[in-house]
C-alpha positions in Angstrom: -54.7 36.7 9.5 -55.1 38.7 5.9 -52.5 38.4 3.7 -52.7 41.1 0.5 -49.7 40.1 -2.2 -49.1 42.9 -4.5 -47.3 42.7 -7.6 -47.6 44.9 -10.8 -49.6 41.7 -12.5 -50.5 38.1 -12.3 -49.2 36.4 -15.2 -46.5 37.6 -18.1 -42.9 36.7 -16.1 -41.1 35.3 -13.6 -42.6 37.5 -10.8 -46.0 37.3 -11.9 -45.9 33.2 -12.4 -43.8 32.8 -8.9 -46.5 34.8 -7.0 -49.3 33.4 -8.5 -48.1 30.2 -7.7 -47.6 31.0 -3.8 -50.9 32.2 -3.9 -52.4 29.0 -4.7 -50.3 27.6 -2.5 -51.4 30.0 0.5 -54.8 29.3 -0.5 -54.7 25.4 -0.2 -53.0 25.4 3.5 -56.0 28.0 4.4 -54.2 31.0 4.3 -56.8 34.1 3.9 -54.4 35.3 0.5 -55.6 38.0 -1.5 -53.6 39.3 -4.8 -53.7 42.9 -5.8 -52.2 43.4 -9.2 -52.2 46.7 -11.4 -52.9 44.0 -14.8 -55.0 41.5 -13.9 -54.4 39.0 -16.9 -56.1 35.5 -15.3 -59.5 34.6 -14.6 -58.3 33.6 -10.5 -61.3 35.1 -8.4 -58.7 36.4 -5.5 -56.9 38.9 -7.8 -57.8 42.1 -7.6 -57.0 44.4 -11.0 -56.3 48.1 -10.4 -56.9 48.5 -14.3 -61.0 47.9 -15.3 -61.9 50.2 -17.4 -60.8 52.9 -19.8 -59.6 55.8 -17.5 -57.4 53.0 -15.2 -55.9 51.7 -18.5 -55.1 55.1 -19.6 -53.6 56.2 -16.4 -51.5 52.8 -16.5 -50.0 53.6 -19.5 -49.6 57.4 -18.3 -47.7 56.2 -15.2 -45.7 53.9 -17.4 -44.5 56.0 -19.9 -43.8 58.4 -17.3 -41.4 56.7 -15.8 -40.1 54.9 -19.3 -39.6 58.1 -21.6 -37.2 60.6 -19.3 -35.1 57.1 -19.0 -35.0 56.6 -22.6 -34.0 60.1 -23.9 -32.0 61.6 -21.2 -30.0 58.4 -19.2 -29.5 55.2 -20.4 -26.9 54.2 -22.2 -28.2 52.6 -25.1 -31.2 50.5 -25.7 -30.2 47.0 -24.5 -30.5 48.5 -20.8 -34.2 50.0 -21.4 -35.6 48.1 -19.2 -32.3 47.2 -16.6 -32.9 50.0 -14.8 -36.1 51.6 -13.2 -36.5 55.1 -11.7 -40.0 54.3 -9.9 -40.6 58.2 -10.1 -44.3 57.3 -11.4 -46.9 55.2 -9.9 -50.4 54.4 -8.3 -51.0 55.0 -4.9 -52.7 52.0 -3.3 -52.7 52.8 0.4 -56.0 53.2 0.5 -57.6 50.5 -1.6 -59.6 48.1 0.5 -57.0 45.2 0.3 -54.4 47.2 1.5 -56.4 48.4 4.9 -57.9 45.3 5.6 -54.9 43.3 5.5 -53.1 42.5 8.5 -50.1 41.7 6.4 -49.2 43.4 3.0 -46.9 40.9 0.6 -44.9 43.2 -1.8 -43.4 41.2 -4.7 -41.6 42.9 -8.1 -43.6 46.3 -8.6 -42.3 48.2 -11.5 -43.2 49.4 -14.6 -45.2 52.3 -13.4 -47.4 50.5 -10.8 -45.6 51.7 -7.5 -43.4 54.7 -7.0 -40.9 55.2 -4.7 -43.4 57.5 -2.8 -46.4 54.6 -3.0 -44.1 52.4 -1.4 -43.3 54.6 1.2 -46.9 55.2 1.6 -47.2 51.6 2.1 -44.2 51.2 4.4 -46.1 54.2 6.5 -49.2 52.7 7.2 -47.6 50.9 10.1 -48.9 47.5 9.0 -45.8 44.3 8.6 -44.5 44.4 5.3 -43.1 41.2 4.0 -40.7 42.1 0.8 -39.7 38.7 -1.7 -37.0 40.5 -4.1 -37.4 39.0 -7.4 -33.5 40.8 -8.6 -31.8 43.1 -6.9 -33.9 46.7 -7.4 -34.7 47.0 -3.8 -31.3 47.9 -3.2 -30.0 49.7 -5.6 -30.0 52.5 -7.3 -32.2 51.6 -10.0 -30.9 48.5 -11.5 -32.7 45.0 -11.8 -29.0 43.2 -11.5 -25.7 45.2 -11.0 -23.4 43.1 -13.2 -19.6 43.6 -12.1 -20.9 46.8 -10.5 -21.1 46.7 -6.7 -22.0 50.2 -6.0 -25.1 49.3 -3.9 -22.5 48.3 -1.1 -22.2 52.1 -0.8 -24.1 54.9 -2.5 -24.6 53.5 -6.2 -23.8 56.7 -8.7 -21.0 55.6 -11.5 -23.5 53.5 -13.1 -22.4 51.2 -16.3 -25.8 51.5 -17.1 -26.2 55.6 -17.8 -25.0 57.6 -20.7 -24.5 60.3 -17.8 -22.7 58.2 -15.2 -20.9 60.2 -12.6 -20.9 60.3 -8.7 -24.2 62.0 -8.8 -25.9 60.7 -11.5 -29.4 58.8 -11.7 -28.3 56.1 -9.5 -27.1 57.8 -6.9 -30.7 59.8 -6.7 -32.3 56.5 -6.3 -30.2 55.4 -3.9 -30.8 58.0 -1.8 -34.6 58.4 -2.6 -34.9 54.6 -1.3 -32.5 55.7 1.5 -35.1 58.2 2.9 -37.7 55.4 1.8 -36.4 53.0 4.7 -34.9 55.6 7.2 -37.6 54.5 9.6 -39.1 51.3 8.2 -38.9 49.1 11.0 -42.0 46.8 9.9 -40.1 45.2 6.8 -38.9 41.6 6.1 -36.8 40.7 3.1 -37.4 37.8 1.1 -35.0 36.6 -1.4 -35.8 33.9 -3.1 -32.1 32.4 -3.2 -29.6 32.3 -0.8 -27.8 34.2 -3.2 -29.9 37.1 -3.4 -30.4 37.3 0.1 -26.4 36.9 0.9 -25.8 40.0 -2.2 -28.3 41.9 -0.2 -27.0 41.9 3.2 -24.4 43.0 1.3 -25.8 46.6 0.4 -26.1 49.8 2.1 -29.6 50.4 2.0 -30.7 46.8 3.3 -28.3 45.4 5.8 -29.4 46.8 9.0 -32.9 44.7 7.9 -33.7 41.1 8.9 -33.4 39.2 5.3 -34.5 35.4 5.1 -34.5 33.5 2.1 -37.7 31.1 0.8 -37.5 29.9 -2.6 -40.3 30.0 -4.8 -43.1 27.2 -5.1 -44.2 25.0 -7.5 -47.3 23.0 -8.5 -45.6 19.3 -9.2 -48.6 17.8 -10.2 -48.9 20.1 -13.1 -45.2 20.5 -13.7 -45.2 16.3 -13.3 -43.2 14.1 -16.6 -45.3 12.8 -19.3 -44.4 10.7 -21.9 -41.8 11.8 -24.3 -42.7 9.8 -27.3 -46.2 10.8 -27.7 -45.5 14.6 -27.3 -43.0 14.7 -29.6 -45.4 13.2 -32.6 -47.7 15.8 -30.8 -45.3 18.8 -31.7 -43.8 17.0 -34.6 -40.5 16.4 -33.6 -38.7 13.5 -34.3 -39.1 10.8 -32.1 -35.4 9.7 -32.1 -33.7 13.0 -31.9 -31.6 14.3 -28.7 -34.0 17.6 -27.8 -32.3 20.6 -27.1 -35.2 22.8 -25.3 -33.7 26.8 -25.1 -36.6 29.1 -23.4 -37.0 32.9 -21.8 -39.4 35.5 -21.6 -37.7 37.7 -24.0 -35.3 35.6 -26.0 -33.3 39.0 -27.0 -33.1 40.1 -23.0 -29.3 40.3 -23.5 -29.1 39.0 -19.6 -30.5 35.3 -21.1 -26.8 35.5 -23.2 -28.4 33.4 -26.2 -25.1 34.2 -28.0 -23.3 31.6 -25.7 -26.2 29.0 -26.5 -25.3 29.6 -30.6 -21.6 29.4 -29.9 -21.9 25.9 -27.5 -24.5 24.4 -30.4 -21.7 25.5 -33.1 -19.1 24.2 -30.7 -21.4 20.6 -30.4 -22.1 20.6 -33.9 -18.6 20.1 -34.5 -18.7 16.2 -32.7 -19.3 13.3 -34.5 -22.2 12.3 -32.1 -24.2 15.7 -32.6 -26.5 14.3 -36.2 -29.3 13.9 -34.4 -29.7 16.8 -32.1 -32.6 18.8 -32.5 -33.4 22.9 -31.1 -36.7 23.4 -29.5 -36.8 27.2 -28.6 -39.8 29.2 -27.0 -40.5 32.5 -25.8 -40.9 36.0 -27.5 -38.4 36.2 -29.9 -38.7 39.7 -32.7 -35.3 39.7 -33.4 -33.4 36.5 -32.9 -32.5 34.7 -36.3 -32.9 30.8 -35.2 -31.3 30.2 -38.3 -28.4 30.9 -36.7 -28.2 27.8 -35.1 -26.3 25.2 -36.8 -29.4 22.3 -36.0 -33.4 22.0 -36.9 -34.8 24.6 -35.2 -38.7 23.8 -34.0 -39.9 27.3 -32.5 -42.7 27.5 -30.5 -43.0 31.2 -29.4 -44.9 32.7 -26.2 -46.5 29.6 -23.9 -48.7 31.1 -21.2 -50.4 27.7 -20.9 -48.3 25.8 -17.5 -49.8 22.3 -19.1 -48.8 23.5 -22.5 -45.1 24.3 -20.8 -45.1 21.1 -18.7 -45.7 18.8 -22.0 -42.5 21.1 -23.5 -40.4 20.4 -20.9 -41.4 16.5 -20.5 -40.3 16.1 -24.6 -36.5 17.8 -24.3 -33.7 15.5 -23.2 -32.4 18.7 -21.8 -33.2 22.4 -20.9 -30.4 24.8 -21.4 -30.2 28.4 -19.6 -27.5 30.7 -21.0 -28.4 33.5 -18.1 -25.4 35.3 -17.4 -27.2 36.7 -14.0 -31.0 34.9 -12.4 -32.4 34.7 -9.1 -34.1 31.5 -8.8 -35.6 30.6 -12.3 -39.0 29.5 -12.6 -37.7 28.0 -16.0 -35.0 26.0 -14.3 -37.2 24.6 -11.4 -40.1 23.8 -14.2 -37.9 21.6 -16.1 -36.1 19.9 -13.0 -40.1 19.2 -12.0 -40.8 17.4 -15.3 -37.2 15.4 -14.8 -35.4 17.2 -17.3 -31.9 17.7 -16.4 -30.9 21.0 -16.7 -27.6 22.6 -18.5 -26.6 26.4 -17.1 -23.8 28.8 -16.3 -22.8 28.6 -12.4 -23.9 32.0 -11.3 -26.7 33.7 -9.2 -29.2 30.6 -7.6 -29.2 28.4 -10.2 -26.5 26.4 -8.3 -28.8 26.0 -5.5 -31.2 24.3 -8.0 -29.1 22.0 -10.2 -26.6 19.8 -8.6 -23.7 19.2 -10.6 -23.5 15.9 -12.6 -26.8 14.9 -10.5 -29.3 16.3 -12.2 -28.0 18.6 -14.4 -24.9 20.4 -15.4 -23.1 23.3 -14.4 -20.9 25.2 -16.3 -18.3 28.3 -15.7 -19.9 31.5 -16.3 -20.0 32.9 -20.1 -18.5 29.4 -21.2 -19.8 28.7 -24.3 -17.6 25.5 -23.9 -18.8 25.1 -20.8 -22.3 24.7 -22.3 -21.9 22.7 -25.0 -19.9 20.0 -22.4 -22.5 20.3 -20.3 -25.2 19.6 -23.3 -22.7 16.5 -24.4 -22.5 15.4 -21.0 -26.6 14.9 -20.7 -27.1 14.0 -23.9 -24.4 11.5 -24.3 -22.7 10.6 -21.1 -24.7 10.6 -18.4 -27.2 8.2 -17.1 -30.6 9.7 -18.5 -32.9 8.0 -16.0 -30.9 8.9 -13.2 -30.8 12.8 -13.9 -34.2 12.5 -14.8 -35.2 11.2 -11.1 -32.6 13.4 -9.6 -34.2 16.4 -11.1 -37.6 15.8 -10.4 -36.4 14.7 -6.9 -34.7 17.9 -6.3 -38.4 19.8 -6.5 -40.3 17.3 -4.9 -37.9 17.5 -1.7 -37.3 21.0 -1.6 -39.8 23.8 -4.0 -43.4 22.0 -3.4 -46.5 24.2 -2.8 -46.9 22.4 0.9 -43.6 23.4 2.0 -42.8 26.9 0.9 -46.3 28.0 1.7 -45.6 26.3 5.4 -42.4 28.7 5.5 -44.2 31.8 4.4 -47.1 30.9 7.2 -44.3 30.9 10.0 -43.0 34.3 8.4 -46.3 35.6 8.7 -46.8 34.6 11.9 -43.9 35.4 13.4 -44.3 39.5 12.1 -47.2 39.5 13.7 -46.3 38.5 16.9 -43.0 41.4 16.6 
């Protein structure tokens, strides 16, 4: 049995780190895994990269810009949403690469950003072969968008959208919709993945996808790399101050307005405001052009972009606490990294993260867009609760339920199971 993942790159993001990290995972329980990628960005011998030399790179950025510009100028509603909502109307055909027609199973992940069209996927679903699908957000069912919001037009025929300048019943969206419509009117060798309950339950939910079988299998991760260390030693490593309460605030794109960093300022201003809060301390990483951190009312250490997982793992191991302000996820990587180094975890209620962090048990869960919420939840961990026992419970909640072993063993009996269809 071949398996071929494809995603638009191996490393950069949620997508790229989650599938990289079932590939390792396929590979140690013998799985014959192969990763095709249109950025190869690691040195791991089974990714392929579409992009190797000059022409490939410029045709990259052809199909990317492509796709990006038309967006930009003509549909969305301003520039917060620039990269909410893709058209897939550019792309790389891959149907014919080697890895594609020697698999026995192709493994499509997040593909955007002018790697696969609407028609390369179709291409893909037409070669016949069993196509297993893990959604990473919701864009394989809607019209466009990555996640809808209050909008549930993807439980009919999208169009309206709150994300165009343009909306009406036949805008944008509704061409996607009906573009991926046509896209699965005869797919009958595709199984969904999402990689929460929740996502899977939203997508049964939607015209385009509930006629399909959906499952859901979280996400793996390594546990030995993403294992506690020591705090005190890392913090004189990253100079911070070995008494402090540690406040660690992390995401991709600090200014992706879906990470709601503006509820993380209010709940710090809120906390600042209690007598215990003198020693709290802000550890913040990710790429960050426009966020002032001196807006936040503690010492600030900023770390920027960590594409190191030992370098993130030591991070995690020095907060008292991670805090998420997503106002919509799937099943964050960040989350389960920090529940695997036994730091309890402070985030809004919505989307998976529920499924990850039990209330009160190893973390804290607040009502969605809260700022109170948060900063309760960050007084609760930092000053209420029993620190050794949310540490254990967090790292206990990976261990028994997100190790490689496990969700690699899931994905086997997928496999197998299309196979024998």
């Amino acid at each position: 049995m071949k398996v071929t993942i494809i995603n638009t790159a191996d490393a950069g993001g949620g997508a790229p780190a989650a599938c990289t990290r079932l590939l390792k995972a396929l590979l140690s329980q013998g799985v014959d895994a192969n990763m095709l990628v249109q950025y190869k960005k690691t040195d791991n011998a089974a990714v392929t990269g579409l992009v190797n030399s000059k022409l490939s790179k410029w045709k990259a950025q052809y199909t990317f810009f492509a796709e990006r510009i038309p967006f930009m100028f003509f549909h969305e509603k301003d520039e917060t949403v620039r990269f909410a909502f893709s058209t897939a109307n550019a792309g790389t055909s891959i149907a014919d690469h080697p890895l594609v027609k020697q698999a026995d199973i192709l493994h499509l992940h997040w593909t955007n950003s002018g790697f696969l069209s609407i028609n390369d996927l179709k291409a893909l679903i037409n070669t016949g072969k069993p196509i297993v699908w893990t959604m990473h957000d919701m864009w394989t069912f809607t019209g466009g968008c990555h996640y809808s919001g209050d909008c549930d037009g993807y439980r009919t025929k999208c169009g309206n959208c709150p994300l165009l300048r343009d909306a009406d019943e036949d805008d944008l969206s509704r061409m996607g919709w009906l573009r991926k419509d046509a896209m699965y009117a005869r797919a009958d060798n595709i199984t969904f993945v999402g990689c929460s309950n929740w996502l899977a339950g939203v997508a049964k939910t939607s015209s385009l996808l509930n006629r399909f079988n959906i499952i859901n299998i979280p996400n793996p991760i390594d546990v030995d790399v993403f294992s506690p260390f020591d705090k005190q030693s890392l913090r004189a490593k990253y100079g911070v101050s070995s008494n402090a309460k540690i406040v660690l605030f992390g995401a991709a794109n600090i200014n992706d307005k879906r990470k709601g960093i503006k509820y993380l300022v209010e709940a710090l201003q809120l906390l600042k405001q209690n007598q215990n809060s003198e020693n709290i301390e802000v550890v913040i990483f990710g790429k960050n052009k426009h966020f002032d951190v001196s807006t936040l009312p503690f010492k600030v250490h900023q770390l920027n972009i960590i594409n190191q997982e030992s370098i993130l793992a030591e991070v995690y191991s020095m907060a008292d606490t991670f805090v998420t302000t997503s106002i919509e996820d799937n099943l964050p990587n960040m989350v389960m990294e920090a529940m695997a180094c036994g730091t309890p975890v402070v985030a809004f209620e919505t989307g998976g993260i529920p499924e990850m962090v039990d209330h009160l048990q190893n973390g804290y869960l607040a009502p969605l867009k809260s700022a109170q919420g948060i900063a309760d939840g960050i007084r609760h961990v930092l000053f209420s609760g029993d620190a050794d026992t949310l540490s254990k419970s967090a790292r206990q909640k990976v261990l028994d339920n997100y190790n490689n072993s496990a969700i690699a063993n899931q994905y086997n009996q997928l496999y197998q199971s299309v196979l024998q269809a």
